[in-house]
mmCIF entry with sequence, helices, sheets and N, C-alpha, C, O atoms, coordinates in Angstrom:
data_MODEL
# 
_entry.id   MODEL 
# 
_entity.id                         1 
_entity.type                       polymer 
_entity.pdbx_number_of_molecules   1 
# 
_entity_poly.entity_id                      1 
_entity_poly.type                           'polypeptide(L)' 
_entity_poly.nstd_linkage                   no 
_entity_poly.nstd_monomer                   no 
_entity_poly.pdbx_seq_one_letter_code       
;(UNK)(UNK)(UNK)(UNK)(UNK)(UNK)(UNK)(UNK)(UNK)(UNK)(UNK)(UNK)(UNK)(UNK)(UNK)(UNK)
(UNK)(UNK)(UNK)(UNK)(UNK)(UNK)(UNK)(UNK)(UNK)(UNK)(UNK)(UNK)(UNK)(UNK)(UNK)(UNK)
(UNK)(UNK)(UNK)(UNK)(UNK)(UNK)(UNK)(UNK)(UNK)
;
_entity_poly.pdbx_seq_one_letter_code_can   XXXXXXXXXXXXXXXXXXXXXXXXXXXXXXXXXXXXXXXXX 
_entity_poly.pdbx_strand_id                 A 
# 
loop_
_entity_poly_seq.entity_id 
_entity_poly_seq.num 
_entity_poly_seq.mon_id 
_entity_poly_seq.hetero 
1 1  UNK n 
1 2  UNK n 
1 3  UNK n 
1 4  UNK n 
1 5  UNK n 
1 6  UNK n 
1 7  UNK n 
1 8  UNK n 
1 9  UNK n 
1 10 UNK n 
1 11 UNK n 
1 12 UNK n 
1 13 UNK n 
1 14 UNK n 
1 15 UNK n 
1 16 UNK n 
1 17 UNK n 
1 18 UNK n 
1 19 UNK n 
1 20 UNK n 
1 21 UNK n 
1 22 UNK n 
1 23 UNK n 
1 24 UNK n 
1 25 UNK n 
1 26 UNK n 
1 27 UNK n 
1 28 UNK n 
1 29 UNK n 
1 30 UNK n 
1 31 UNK n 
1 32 UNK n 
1 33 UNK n 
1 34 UNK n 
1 35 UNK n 
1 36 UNK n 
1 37 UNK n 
1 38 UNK n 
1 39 UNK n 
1 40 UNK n 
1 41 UNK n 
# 
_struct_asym.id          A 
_struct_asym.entity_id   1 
# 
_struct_conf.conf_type_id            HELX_P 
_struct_conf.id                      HELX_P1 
_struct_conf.pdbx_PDB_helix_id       AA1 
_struct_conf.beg_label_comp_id       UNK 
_struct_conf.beg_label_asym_id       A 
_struct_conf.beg_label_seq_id        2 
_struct_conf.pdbx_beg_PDB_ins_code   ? 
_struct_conf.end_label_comp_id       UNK 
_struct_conf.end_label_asym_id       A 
_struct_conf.end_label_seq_id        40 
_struct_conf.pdbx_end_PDB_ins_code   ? 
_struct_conf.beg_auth_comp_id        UNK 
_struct_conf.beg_auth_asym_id        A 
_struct_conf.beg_auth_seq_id         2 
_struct_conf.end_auth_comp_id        UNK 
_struct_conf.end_auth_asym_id        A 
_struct_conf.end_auth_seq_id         40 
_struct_conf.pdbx_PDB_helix_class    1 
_struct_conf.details                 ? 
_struct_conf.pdbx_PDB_helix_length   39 
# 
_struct_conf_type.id          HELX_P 
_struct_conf_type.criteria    ? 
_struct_conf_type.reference   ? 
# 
loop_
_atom_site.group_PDB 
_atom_site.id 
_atom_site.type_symbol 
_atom_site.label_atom_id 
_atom_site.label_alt_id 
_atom_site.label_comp_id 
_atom_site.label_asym_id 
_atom_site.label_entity_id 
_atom_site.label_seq_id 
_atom_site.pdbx_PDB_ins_code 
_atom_site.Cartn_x 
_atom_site.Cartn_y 
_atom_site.Cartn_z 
_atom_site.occupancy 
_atom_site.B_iso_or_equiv 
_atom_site.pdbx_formal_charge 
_atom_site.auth_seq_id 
_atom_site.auth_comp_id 
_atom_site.auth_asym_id 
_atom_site.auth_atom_id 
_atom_site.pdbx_PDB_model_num 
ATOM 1   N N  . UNK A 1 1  ? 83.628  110.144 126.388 1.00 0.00 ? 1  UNK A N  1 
ATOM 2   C CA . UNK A 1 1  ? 83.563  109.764 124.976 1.00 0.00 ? 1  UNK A CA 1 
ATOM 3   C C  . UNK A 1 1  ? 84.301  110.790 124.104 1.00 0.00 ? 1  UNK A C  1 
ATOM 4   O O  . UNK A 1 1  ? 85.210  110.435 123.353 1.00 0.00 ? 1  UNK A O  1 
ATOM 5   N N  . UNK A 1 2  ? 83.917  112.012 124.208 1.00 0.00 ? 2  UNK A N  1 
ATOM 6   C CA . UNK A 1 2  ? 84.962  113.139 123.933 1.00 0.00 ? 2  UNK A CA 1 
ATOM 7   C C  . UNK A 1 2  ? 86.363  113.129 123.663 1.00 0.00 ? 2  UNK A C  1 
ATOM 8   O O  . UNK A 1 2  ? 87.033  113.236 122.636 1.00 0.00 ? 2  UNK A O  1 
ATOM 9   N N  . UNK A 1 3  ? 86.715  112.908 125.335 1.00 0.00 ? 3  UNK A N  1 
ATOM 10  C CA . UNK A 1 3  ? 88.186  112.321 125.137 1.00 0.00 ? 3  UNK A CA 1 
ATOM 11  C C  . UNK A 1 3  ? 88.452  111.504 124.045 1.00 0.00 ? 3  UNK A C  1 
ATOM 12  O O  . UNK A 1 3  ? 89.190  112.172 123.320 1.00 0.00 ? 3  UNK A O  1 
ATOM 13  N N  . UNK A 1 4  ? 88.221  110.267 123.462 1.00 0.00 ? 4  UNK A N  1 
ATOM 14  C CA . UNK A 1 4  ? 88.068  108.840 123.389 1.00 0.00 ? 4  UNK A CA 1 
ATOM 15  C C  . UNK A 1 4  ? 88.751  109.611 121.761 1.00 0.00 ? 4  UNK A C  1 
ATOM 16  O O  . UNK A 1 4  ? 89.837  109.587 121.181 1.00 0.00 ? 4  UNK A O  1 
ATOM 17  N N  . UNK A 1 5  ? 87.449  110.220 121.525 1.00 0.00 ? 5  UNK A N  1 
ATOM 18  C CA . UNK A 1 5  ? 87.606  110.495 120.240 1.00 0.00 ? 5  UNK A CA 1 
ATOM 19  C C  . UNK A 1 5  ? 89.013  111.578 119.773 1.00 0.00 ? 5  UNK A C  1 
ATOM 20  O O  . UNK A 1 5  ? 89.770  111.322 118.837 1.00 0.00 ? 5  UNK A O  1 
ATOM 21  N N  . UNK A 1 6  ? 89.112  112.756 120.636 1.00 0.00 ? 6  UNK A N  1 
ATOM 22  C CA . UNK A 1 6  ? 90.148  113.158 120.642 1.00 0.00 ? 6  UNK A CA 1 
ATOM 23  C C  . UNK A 1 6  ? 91.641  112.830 120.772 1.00 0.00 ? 6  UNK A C  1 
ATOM 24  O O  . UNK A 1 6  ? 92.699  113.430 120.579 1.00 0.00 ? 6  UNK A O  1 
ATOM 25  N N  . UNK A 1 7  ? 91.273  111.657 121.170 1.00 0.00 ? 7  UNK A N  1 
ATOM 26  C CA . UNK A 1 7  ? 92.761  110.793 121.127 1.00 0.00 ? 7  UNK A CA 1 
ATOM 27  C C  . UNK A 1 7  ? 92.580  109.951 120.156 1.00 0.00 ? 7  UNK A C  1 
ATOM 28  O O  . UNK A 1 7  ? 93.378  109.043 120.392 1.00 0.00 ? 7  UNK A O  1 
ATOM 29  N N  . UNK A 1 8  ? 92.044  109.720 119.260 1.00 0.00 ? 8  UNK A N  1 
ATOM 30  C CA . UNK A 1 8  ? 91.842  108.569 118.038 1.00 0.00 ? 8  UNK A CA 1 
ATOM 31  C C  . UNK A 1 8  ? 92.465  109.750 116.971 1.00 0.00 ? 8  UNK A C  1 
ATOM 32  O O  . UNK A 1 8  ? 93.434  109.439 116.278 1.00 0.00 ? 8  UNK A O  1 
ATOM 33  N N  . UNK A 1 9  ? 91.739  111.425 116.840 1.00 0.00 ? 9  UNK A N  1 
ATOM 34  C CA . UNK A 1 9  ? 92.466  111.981 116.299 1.00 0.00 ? 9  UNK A CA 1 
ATOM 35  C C  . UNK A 1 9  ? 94.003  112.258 115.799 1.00 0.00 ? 9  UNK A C  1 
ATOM 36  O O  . UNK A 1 9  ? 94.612  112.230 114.730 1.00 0.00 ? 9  UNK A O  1 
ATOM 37  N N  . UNK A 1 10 ? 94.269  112.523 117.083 1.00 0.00 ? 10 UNK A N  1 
ATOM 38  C CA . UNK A 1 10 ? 95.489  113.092 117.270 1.00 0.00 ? 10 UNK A CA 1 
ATOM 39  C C  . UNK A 1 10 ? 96.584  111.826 116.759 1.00 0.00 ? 10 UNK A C  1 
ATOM 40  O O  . UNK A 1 10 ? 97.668  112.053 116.221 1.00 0.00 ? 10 UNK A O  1 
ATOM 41  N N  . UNK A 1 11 ? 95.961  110.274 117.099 1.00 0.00 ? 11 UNK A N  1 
ATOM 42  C CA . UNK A 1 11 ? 96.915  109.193 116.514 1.00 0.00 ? 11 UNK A CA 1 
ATOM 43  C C  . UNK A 1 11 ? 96.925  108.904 115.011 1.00 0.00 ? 11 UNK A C  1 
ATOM 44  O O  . UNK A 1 11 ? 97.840  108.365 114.389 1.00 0.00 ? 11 UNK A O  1 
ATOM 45  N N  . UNK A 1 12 ? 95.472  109.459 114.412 1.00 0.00 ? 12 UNK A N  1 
ATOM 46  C CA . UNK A 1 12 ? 95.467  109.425 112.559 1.00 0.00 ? 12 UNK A CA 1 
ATOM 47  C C  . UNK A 1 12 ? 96.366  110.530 112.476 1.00 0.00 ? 12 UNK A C  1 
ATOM 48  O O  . UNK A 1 12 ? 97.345  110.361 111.750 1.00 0.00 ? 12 UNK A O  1 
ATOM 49  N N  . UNK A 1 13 ? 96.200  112.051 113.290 1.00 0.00 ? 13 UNK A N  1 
ATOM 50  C CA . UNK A 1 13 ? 97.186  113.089 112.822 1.00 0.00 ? 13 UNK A CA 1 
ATOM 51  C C  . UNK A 1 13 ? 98.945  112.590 112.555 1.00 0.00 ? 13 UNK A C  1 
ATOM 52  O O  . UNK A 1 13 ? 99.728  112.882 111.652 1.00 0.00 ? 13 UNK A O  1 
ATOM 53  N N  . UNK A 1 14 ? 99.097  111.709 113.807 1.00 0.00 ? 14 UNK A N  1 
ATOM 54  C CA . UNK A 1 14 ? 100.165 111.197 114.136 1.00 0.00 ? 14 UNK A CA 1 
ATOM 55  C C  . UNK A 1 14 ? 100.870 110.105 112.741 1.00 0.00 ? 14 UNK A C  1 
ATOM 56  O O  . UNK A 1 14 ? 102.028 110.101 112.323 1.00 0.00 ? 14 UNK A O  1 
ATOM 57  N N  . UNK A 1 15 ? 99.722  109.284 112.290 1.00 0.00 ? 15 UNK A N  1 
ATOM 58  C CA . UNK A 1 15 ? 100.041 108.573 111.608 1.00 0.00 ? 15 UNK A CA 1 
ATOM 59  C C  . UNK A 1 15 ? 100.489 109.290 110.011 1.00 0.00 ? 15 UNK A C  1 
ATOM 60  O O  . UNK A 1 15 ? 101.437 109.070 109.256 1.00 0.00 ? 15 UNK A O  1 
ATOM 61  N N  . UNK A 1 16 ? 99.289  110.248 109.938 1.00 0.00 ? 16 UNK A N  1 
ATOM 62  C CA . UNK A 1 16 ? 99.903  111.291 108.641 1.00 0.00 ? 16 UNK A CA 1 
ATOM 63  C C  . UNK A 1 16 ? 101.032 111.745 108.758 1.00 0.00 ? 16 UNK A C  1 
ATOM 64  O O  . UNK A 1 16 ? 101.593 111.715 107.662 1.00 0.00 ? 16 UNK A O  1 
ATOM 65  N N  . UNK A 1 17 ? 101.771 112.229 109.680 1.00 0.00 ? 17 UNK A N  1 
ATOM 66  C CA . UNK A 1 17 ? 102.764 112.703 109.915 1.00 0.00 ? 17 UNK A CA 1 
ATOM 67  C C  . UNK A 1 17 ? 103.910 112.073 109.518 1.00 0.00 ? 17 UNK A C  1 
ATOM 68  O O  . UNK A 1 17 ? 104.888 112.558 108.949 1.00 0.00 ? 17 UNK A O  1 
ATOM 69  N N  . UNK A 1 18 ? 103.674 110.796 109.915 1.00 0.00 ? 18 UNK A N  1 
ATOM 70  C CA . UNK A 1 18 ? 104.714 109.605 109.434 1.00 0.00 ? 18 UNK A CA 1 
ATOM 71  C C  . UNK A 1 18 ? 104.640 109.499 108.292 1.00 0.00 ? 18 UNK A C  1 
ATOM 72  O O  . UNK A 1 18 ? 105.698 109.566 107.667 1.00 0.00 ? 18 UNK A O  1 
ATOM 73  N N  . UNK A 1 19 ? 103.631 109.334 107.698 1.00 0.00 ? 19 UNK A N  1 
ATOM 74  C CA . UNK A 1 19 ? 103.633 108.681 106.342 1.00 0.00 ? 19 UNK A CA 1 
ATOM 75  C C  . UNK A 1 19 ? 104.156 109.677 105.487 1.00 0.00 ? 19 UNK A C  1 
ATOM 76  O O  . UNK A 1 19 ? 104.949 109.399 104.588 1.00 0.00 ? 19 UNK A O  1 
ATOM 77  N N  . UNK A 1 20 ? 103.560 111.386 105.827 1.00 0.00 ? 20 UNK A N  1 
ATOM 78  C CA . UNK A 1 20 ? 104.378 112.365 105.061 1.00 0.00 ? 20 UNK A CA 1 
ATOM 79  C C  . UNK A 1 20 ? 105.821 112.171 105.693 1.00 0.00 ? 20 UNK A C  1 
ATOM 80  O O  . UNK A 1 20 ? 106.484 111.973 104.675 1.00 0.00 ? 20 UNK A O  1 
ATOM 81  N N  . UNK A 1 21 ? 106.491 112.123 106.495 1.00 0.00 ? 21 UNK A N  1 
ATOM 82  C CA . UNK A 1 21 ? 108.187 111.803 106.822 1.00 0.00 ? 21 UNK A CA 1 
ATOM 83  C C  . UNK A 1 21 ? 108.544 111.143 105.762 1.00 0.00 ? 21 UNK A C  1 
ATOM 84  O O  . UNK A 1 21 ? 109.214 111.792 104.959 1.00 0.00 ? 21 UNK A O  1 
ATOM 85  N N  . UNK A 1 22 ? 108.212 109.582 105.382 1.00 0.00 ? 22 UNK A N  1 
ATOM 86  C CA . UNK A 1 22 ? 108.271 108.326 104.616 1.00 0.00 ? 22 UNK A CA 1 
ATOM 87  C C  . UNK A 1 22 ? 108.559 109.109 103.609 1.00 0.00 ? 22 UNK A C  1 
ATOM 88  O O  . UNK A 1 22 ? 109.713 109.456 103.359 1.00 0.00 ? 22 UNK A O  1 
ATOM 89  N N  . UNK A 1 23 ? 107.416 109.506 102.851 1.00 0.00 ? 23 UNK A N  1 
ATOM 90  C CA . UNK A 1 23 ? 106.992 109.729 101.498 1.00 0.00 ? 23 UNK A CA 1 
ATOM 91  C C  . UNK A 1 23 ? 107.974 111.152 101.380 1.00 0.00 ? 23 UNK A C  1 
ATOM 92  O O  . UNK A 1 23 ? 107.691 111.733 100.332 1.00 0.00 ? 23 UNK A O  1 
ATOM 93  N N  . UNK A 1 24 ? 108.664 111.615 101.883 1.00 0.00 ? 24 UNK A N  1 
ATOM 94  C CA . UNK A 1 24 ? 109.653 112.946 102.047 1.00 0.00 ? 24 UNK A CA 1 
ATOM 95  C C  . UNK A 1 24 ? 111.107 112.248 101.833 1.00 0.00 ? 24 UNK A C  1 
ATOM 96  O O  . UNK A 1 24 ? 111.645 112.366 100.732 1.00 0.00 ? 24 UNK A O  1 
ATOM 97  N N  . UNK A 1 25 ? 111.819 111.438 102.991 1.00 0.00 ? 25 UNK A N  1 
ATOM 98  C CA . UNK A 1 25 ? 112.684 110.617 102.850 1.00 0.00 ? 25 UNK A CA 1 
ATOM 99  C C  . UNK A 1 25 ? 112.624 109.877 101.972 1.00 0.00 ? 25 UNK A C  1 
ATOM 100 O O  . UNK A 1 25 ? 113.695 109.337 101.693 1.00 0.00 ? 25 UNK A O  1 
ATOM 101 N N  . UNK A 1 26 ? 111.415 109.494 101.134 1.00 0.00 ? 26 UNK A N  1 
ATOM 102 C CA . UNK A 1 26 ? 111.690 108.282 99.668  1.00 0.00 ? 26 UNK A CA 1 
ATOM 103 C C  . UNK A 1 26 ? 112.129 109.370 99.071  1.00 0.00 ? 26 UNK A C  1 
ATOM 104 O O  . UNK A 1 26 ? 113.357 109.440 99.115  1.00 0.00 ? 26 UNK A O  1 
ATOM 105 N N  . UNK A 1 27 ? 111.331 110.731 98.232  1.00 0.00 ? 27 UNK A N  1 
ATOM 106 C CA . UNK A 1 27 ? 111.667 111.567 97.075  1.00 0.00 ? 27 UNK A CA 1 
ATOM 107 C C  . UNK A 1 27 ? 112.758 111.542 97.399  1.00 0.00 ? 27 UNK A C  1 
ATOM 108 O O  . UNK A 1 27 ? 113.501 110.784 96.775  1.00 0.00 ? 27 UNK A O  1 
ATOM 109 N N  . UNK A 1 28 ? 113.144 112.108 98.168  1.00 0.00 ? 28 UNK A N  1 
ATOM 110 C CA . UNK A 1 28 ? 115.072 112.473 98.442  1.00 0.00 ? 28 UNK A CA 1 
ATOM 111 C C  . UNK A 1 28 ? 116.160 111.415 97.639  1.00 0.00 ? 28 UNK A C  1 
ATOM 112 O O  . UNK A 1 28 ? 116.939 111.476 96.688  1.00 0.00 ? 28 UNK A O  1 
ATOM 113 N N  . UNK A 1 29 ? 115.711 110.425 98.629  1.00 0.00 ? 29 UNK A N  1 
ATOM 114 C CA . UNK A 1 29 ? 116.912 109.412 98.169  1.00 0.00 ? 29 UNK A CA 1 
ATOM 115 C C  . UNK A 1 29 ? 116.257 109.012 96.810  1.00 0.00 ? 29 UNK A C  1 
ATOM 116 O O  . UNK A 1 29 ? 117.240 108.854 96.086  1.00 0.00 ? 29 UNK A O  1 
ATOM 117 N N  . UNK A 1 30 ? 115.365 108.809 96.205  1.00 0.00 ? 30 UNK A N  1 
ATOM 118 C CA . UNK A 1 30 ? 115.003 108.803 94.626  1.00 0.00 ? 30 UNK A CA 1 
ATOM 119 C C  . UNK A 1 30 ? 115.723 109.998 94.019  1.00 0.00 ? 30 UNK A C  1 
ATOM 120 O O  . UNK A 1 30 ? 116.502 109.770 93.093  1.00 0.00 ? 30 UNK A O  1 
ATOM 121 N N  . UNK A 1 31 ? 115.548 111.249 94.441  1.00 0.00 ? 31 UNK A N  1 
ATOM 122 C CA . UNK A 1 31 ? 116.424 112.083 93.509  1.00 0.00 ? 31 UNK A CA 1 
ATOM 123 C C  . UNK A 1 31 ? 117.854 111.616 93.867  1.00 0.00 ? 31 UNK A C  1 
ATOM 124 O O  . UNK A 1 31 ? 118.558 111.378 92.885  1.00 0.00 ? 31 UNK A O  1 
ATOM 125 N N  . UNK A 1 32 ? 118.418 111.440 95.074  1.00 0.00 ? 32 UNK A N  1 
ATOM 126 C CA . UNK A 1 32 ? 120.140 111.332 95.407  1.00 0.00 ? 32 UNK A CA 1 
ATOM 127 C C  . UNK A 1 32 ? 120.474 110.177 93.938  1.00 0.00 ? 32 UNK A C  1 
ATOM 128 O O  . UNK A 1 32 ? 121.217 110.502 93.013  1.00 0.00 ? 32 UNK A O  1 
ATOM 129 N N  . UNK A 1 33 ? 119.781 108.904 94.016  1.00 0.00 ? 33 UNK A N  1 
ATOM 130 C CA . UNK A 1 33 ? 119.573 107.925 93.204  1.00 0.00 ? 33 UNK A CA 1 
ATOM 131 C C  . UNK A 1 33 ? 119.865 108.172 91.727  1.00 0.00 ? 33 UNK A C  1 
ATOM 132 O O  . UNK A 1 33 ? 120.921 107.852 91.181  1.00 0.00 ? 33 UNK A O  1 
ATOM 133 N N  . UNK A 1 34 ? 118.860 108.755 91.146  1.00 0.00 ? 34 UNK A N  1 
ATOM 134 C CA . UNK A 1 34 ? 119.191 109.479 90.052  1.00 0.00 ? 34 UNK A CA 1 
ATOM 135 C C  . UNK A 1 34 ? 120.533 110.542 89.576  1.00 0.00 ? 34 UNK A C  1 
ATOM 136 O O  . UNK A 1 34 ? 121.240 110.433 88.574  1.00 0.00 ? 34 UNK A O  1 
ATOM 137 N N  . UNK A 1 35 ? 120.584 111.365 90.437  1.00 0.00 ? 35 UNK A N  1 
ATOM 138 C CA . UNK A 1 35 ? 121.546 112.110 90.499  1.00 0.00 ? 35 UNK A CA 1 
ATOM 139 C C  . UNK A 1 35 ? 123.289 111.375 90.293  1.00 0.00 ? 35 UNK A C  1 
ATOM 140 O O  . UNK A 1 35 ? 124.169 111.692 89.494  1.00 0.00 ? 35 UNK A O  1 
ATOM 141 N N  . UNK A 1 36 ? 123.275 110.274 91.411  1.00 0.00 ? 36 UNK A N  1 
ATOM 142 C CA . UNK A 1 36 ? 124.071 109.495 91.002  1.00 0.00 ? 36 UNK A CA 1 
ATOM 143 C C  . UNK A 1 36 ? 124.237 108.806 89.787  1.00 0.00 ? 36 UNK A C  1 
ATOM 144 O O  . UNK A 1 36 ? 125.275 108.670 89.140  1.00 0.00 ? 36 UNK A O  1 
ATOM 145 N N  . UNK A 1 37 ? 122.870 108.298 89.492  1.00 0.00 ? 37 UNK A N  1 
ATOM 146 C CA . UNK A 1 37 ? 122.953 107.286 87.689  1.00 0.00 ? 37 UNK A CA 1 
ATOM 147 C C  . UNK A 1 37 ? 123.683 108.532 86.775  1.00 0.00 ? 37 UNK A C  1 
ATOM 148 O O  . UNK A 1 37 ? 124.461 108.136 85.908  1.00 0.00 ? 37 UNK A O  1 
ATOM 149 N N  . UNK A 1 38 ? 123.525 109.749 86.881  1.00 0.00 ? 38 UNK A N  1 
ATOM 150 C CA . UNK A 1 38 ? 123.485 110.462 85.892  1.00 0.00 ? 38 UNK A CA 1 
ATOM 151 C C  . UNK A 1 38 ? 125.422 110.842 85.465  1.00 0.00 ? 38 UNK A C  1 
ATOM 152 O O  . UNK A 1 38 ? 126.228 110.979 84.544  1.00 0.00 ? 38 UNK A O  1 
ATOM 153 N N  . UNK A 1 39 ? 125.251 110.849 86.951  1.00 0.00 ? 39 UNK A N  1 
ATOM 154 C CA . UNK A 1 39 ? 126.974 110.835 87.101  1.00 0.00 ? 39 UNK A CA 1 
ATOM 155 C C  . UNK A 1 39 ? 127.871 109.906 86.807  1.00 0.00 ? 39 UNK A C  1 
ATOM 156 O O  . UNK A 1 39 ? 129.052 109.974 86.469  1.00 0.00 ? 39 UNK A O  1 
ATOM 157 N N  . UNK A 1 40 ? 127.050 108.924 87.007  1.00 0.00 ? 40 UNK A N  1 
ATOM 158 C CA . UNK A 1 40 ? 128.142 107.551 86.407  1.00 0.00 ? 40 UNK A CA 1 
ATOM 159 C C  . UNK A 1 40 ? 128.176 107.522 85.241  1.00 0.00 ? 40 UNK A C  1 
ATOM 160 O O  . UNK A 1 40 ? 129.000 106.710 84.820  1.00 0.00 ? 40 UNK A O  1 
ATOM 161 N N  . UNK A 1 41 ? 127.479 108.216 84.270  1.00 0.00 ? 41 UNK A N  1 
ATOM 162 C CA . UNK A 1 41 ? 127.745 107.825 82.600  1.00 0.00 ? 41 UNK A CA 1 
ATOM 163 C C  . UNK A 1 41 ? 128.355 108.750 81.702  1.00 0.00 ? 41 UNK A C  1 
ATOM 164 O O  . UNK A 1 41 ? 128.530 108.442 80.523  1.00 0.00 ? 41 UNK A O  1 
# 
């Protein structure tokens, strides 16, 4: 059961991980985004 649970962990850890990647790769290209509008005018 131990196990069981220790591997349910490690896949929410897993899943945070992603979602912070996501949410890292959006800001970026939101600033690249902007950065560009600013340049075009």
């Amino acid at each position: 059961m131990t196990k069981f649970i220790s591997e349910a962990q490690d896949r929410d850890l897993d899943r945070s991980g992603v979602i912070k990647g996501f949410d890292f790769c959006y800001e970026t290209a939101w600033k690249f985004l902007q950065k560009l509008a600013e340049n075009a005018d």
